[in-house]
C-alpha positions in Angstrom: 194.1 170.6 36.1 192.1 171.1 39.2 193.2 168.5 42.5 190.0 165.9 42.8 188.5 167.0 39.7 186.5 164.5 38.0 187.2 164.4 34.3 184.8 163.0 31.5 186.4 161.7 28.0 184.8 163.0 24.9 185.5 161.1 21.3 186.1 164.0 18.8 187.0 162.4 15.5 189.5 159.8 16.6 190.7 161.8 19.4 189.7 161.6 23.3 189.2 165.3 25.1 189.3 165.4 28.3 186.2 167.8 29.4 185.4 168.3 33.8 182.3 166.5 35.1 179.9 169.3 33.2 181.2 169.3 30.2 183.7 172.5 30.2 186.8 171.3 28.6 190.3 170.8 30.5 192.8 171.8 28.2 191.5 175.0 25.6 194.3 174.2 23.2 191.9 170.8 22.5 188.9 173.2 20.9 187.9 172.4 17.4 184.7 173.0 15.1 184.4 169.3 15.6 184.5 169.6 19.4 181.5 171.6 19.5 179.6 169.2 17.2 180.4 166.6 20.3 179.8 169.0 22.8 176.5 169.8 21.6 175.6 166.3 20.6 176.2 165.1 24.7 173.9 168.1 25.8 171.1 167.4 23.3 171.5 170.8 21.7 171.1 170.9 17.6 173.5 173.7 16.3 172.3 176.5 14.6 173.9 179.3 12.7 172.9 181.5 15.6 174.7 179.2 18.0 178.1 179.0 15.6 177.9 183.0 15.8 177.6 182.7 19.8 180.4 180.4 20.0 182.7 182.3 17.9 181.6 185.7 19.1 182.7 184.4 22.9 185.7 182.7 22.0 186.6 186.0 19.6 185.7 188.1 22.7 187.8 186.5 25.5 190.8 186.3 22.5 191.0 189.9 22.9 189.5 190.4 26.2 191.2 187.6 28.2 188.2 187.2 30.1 184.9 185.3 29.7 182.4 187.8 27.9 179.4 189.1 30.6 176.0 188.2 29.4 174.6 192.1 29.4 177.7 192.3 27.0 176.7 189.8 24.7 173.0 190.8 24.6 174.1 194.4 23.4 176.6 193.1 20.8 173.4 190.4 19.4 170.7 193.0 19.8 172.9 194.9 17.1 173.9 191.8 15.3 170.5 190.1 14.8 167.7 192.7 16.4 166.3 193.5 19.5 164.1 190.4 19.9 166.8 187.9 18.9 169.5 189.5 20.6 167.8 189.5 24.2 168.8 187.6 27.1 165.6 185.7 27.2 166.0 184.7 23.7 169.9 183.8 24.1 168.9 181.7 27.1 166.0 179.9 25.5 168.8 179.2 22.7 171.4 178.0 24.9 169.0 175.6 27.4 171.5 174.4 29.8 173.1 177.3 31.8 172.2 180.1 29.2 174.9 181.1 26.7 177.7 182.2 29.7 177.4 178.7 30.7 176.4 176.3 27.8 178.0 179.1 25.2 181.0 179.1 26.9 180.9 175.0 27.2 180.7 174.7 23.2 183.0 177.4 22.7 185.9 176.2 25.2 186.2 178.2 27.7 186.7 177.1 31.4 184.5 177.4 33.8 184.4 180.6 35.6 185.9 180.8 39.0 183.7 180.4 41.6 180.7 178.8 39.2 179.0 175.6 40.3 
């Protein structure tokens, strides 16, 4: 954990995670379905089975990667996935309101913030 971080608790099931003052969680090991049901319920965001493909997609992608997938990335993969319309950047963005999908995707999928991010 960071020094002077503010942390936020979030009930998932009967279990407190601790998430930073936006909502990215603290420990990754914590990530469950069930925390992205909370996750998404604080930001206002209804799931859809577009967003469980996001989430899974990202966390599938930094699995192998090790790194935090790059948006242009994840619009080429979707554009293939879905089609061109649904798989743009605008599209991912109006999908994932708050921060787009390397922010609010990476959020519900539980990731840590990117170094650097604000």
């Amino acid at each position: 954990m960071y020094p002077n971080m503010q942390t936020k608790e979030l009930k998932v099931d009967d279990k407190i995670i601790l998430t930073d003052s936006e909502g990215y969680i603290v420990n990754m090991d914590d990530w469950t379905d069930a925390f992205v049901i909370a996750q998404a319920e604080r930001e206002q965001l209804e799931l859809t089975e577009e967003h469980w493909q996001v989430v899974y997609f990202l966390r599938d992608y930094y699995e192998k990667h090790g790194v935090q997938c790059e948006v242009r990335k994840m619009v080429k993969y979707f554009k293939i996935e879905w089609n061109a319309d649904r798989g743009a950047s605008t599209y991912l963005h109006r999908i994932f309101p708050r921060g787009g999908p390397q922010k609010q995707g990476n959020r519900l999928a539980g990731l840590l913030r990117t170094k650097g991010e604000h």
